[in-house]
C-alpha positions as CSV (number, residue, x, y, z in Angstrom):
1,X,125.0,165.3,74.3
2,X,122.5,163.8,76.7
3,X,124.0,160.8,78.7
4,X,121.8,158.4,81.3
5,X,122.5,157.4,84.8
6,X,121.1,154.2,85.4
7,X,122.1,154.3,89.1
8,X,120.5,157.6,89.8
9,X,118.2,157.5,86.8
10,X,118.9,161.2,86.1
11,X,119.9,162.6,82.8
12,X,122.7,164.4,82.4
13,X,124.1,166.8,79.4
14,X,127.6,165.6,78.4
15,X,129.9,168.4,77.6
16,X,130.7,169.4,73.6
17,X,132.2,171.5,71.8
18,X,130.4,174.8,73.1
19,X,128.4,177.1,70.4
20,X,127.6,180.5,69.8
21,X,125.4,182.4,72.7
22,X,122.9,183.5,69.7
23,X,122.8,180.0,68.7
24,X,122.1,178.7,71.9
25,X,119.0,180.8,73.1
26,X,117.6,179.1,69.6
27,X,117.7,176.3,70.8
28,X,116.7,176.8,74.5
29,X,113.2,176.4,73.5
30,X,113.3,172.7,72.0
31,X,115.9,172.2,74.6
32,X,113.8,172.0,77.0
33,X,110.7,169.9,75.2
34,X,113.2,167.3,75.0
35,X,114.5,167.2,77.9
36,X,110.9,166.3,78.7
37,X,110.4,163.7,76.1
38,X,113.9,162.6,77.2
39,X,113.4,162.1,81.3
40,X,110.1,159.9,79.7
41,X,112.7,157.6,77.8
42,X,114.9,157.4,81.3
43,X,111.8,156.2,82.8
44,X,111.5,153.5,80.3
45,X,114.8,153.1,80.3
46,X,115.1,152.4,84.3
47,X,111.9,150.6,85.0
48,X,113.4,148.2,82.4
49,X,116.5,147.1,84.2
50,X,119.2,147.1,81.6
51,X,122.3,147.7,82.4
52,X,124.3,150.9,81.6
53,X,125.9,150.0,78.5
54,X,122.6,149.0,76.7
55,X,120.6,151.6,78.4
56,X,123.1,153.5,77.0
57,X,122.8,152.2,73.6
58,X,118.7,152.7,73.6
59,X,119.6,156.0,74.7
60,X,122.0,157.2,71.9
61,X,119.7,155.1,69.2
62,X,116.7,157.4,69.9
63,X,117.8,160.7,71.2
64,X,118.1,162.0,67.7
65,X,114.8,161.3,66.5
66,X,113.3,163.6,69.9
67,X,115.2,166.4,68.2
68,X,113.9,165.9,64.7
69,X,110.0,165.4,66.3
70,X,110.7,168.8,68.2
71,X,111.6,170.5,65.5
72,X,108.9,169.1,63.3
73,X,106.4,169.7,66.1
74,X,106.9,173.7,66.1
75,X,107.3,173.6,62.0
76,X,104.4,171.8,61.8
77,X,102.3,174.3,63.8
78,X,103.6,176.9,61.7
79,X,101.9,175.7,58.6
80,X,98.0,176.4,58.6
81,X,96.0,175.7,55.0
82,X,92.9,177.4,54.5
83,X,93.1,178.0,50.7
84,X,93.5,176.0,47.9
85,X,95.5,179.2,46.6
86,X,98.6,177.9,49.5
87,X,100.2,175.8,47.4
88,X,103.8,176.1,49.1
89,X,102.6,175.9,52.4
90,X,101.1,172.3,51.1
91,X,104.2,171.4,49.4
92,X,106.0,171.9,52.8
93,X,103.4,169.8,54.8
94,X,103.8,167.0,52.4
95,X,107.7,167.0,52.8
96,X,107.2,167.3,56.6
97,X,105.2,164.1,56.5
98,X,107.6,162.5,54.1
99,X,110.5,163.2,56.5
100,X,108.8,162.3,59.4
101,X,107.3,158.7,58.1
102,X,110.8,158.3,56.9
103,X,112.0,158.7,60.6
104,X,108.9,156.5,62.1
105,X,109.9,153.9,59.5
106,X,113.4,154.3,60.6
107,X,112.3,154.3,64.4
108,X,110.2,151.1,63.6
109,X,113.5,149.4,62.5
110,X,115.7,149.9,64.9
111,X,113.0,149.1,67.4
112,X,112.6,145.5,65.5
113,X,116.6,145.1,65.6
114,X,117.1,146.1,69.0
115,X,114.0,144.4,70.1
116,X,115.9,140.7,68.9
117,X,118.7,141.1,71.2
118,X,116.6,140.3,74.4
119,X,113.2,140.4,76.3
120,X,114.1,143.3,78.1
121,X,115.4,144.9,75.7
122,X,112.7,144.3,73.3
123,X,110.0,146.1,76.1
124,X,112.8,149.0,76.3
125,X,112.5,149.7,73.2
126,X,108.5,148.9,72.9
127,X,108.1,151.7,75.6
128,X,110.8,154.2,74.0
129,X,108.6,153.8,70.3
130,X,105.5,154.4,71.4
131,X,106.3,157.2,73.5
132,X,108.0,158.6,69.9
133,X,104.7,157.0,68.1
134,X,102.9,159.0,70.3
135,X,105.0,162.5,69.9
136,X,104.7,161.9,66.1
137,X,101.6,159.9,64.9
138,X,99.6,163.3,65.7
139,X,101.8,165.5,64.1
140,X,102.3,163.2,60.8
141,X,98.4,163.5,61.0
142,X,98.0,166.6,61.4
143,X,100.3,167.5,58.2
144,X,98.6,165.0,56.5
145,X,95.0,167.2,56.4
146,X,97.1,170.5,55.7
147,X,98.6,168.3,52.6
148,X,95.3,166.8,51.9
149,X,93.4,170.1,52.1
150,X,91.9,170.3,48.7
151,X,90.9,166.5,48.3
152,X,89.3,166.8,51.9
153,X,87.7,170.0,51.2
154,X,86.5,168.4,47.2
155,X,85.2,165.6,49.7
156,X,83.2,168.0,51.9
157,X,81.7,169.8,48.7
158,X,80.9,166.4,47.3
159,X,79.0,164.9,50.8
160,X,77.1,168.0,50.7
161,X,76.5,167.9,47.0
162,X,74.9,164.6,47.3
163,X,73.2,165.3,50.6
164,X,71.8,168.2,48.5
165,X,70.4,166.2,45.5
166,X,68.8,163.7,48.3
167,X,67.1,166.0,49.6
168,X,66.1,167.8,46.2
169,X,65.2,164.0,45.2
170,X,62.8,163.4,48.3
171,X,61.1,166.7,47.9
172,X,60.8,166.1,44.0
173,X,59.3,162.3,45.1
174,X,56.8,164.0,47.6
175,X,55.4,166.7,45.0
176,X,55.0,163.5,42.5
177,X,52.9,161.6,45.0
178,X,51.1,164.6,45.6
179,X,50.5,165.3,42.0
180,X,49.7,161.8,41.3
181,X,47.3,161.8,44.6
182,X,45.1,165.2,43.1
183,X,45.0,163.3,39.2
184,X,43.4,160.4,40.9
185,X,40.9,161.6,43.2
186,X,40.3,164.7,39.8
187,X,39.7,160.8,37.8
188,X,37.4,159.6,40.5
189,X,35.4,162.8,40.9
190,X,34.8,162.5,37.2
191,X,34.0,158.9,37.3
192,X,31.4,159.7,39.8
193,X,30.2,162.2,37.9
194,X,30.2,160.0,34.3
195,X,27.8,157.3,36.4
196,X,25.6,159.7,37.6
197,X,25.0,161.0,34.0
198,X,24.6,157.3,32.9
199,X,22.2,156.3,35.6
200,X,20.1,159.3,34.6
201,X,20.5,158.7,30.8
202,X,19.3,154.9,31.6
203,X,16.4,156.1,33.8
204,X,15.6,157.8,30.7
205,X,16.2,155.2,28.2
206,X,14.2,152.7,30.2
207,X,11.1,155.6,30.5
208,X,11.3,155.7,26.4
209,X,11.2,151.7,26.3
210,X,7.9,151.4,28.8
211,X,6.9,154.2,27.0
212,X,7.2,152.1,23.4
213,X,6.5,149.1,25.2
214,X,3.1,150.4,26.3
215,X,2.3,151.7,22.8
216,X,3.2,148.3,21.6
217,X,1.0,146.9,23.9
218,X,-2.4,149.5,22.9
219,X,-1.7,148.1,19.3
220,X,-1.6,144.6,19.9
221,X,-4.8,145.5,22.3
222,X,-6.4,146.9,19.5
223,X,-4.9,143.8,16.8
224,X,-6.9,141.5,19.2
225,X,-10.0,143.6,19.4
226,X,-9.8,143.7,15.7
227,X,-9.2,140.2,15.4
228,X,-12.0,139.3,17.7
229,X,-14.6,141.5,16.1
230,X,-13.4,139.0,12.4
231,X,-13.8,136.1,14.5
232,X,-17.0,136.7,15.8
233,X,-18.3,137.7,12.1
234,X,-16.9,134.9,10.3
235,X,-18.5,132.6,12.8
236,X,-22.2,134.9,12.3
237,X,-21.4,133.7,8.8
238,X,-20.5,130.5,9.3
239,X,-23.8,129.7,11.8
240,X,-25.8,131.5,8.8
241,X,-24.3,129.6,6.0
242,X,-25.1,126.2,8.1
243,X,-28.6,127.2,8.8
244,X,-29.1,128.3,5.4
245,X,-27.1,125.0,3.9
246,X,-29.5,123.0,6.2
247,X,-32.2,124.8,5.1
248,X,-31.8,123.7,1.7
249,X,-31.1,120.4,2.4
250,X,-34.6,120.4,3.6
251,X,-36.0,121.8,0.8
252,X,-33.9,119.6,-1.7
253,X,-35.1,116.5,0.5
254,X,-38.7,117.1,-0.3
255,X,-38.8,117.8,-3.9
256,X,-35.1,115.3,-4.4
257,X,-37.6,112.5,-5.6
258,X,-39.0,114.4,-8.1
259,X,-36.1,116.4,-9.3
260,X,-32.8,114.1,-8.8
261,X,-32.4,113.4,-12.3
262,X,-33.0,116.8,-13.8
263,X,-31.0,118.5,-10.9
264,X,-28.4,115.6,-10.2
265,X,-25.7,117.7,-12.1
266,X,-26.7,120.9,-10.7
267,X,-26.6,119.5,-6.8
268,X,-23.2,117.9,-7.3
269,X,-21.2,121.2,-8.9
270,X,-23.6,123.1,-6.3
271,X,-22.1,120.3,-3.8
272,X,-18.6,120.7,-5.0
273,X,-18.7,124.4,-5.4
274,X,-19.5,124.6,-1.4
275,X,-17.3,121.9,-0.2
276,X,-14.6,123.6,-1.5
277,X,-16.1,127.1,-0.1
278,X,-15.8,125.2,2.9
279,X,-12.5,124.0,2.6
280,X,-11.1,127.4,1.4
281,X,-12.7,128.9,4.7
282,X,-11.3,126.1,7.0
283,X,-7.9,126.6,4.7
284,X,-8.0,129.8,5.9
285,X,-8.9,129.5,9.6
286,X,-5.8,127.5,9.8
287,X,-4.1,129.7,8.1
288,X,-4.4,132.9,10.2
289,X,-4.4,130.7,13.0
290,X,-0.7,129.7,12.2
291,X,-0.3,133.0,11.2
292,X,-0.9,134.6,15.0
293,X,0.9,131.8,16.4
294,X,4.3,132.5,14.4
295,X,3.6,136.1,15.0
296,X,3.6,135.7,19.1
297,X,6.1,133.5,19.0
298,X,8.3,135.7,16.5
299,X,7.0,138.7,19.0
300,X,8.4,136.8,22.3
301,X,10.9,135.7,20.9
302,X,12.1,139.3,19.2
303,X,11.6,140.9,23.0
304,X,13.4,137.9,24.2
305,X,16.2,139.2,21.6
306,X,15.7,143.0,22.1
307,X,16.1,142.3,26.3
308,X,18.9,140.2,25.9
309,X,20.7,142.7,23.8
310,X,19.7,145.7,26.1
311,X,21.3,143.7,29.1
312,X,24.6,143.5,27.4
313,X,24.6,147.0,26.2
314,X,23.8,148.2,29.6
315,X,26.5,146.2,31.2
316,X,29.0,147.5,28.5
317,X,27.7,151.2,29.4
318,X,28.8,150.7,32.7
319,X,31.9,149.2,31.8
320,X,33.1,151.8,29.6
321,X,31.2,154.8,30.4
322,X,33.8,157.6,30.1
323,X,34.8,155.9,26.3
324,X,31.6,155.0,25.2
325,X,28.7,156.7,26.4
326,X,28.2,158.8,23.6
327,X,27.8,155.6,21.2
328,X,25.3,154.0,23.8
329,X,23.3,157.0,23.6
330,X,23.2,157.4,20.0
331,X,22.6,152.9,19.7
332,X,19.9,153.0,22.1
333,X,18.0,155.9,20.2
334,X,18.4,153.9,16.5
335,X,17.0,150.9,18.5
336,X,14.3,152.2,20.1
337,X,13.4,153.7,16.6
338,X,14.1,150.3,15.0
339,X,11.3,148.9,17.8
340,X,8.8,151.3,17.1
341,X,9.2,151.0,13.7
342,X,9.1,147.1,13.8
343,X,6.1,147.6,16.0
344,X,4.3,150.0,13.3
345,X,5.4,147.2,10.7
346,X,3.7,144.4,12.7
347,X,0.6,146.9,13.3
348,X,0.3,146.7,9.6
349,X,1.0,143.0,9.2
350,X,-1.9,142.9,11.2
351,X,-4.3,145.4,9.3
352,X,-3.2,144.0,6.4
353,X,-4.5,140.3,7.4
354,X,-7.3,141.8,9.3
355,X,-8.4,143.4,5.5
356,X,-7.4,140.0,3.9
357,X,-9.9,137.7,6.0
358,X,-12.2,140.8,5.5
359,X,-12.1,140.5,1.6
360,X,-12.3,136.8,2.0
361,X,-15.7,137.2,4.0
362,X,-16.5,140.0,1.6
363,X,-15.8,137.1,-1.3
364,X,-17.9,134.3,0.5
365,X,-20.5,136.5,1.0
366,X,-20.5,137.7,-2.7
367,X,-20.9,134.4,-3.5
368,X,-23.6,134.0,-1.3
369,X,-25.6,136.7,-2.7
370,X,-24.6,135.3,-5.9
371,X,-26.7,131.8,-5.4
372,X,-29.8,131.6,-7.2
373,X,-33.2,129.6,-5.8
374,X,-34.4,126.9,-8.0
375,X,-38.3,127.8,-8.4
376,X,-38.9,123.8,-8.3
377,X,-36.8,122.8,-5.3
378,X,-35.6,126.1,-3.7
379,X,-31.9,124.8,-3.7
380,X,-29.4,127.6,-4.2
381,X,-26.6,127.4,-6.4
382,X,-24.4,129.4,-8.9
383,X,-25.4,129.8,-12.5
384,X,-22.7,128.6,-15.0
385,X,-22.5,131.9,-16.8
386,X,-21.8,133.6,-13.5
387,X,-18.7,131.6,-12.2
């Protein structure tokens, strides 16, 4: 037994009962670790300055456990995991650390009742605990990886599992951006390539409308030309019916005294019978006049109409060109066809009441030619059997 002298501060081995030589060369080895641990604890012990007895006490309190740590220390080293297969080896790790926090627990209740019975005391025993802390905090650690092995290991495997499903998850991110970046500059390229085909197809488009716009134009050129060439022979007619009308006013002027009552009833349906030529002619003046204003106005206002519409279907081309550019095409080709076929129609409107004011000249002058001369007064009228 190991006894303190607190005079020389020197430990000393008390004699026992003595033991087998075989036994005693076991032990030599963990003799002499705690020896070292136990000059440590006479140095706590003296630097204190308790007096025997109690040094005594501290001494005989803790001695044991340096025994138990030594032992545990070299058992300790002897167990190694590196398997999950060593399933003893971590069944005698966890009883290791079992025994040993038993003893620390132990340790750390005799160090709160010894530490109650004074100052001193209590720092004694501070000092001796942590040394014994110190001896087996490390070791209780150490068995507490070789009992933890498979949990740490399942740990390590897991860490490096998720560390490999970040990175798989950032590579898989980066080849999704990069996919995404080729679809949209592919989508751009083919947007490009979508207006350039509908700028063409509108150059086009607006070639085929000055191209109908221009034909429009030679017909109405030729409509007015037409129109013209009428106005300037009904107004030959008209100048030649008022000379001729004049004429025989003259005539009927000189003979009227002699022939007013025989030809009274004759001059007035001859009267009648030309104002209402006149009329009808004037009716009819007024009537194509109203006619060719409608018409332009109808025309301007039809262009007007056709423009407006042409604007909104070009800015819906450009909105949707990809979706509907097809469509526009096929539109604009009926509507250029409905124009030039609207334009034919109006060309005909316009031959049609070009032939109309023709038959109505060829009517007035068919009733010119159908006047008679009276022999007596020269006046020109229309015999009752002929009407």
């Amino acid at each position: 037994m190991i006894e303190y002298n607190p005079e020389t501060g020197d430990m000393r081995e008390r004699k026992v009962e003595s033991k087998p030589k075989v036994e005693a060369k076991k032990e030599e080895g963990s003799m002499m670790k705690e020896l070292v641990v136990v000059d440590k604890l006479a140095v706590i012990v003296k630097e204190s300055g308790l007096e025997q007895t109690k040094a005594q006490v501290l001494l005989d309190k803790f001695t044991g456990y340096f025994q138990i740590a030594s032992e545990w220390e070299v058992k300790a080293k002897a167990i190694t995991v590196t398997d999950a297969g060593q399933k003893a080896e971590m069944q005698m790790a966890r009883i290791g650390r079992l025994e040993l926090r038993k003893k620390r627990i132990e340790i750390e209740k005799t160090r709160k009742e010894l530490k109650e019975q004074s100052l001193r005391e209590g720092k004694a025993i501070d000092g001796i605990a942590n040394v014994l802390k110190a001896v087996i905090v490390p070791i209780e650690e150490y068995l507490g990886k070789q009992e933890k092995f498979v949990e740490i290991k399942a740990a390590e495997i897991a860490e490096q599992a998720r560390i490999d499903m970040e990175e798989k998850a950032e590579k898989d991110r980066i080849d999704k951006e990069e996919e995404e970046r080729k679809e949209q500059e592919r989508i751009r390229v083919e947007n490009e390539k979508l207006k350039e085909e509908a700028e063409i197809k509108e150059k086009k488009l607006q070639a085929e409308r000055k191209k109908v716009e221009n034909e429009k134009k030679e017909l109405e050129e030729k409509a007015r030309i037409e129109r013209d060439k009428a106005e300037i022979e009904r107004r030959t007619l008209e100048d030649k019916a008022r000379k001729e009308k004049l004429e025989a006013e003259r005539k009927a002027r000189v003979e009227r005294a002699k022939q007013d009552k025989i030809l009274a009833d004759q001059q007035a349906k001859a009267k009648k019978q030309e104002e209402e030529a006149e009329t009808k002619l004037r009716e009819a003046e007024e009537k194509a006049h109203k006619e060719k204003v409608e018409a332009e106005r109808k025309r301007i206002a039809e262009q007007e109409k056709r423009e407006k519409k042409a604007e909104k279907e070009k800015e819906e081309i450009a909105k949707n060109a990809k979706k509907q550019m097809a469509d526009y095409v096929k539109k604009a080709k009926e509507k250029e066809a409905e124009l030039e076929r609207k334009a034919m129609q109006e060309a005909k409107m316009q031959q049609a009441k070009l032939a109309a004011e023709e038959k109505e000249l060829a009517l007035l002058r068919a009733w010119k030619e159908e006047q008679v001369e009276c022999p007596m007064c020269h006046h020109k009228f229309i015999p009752e059997r002929r009407k």
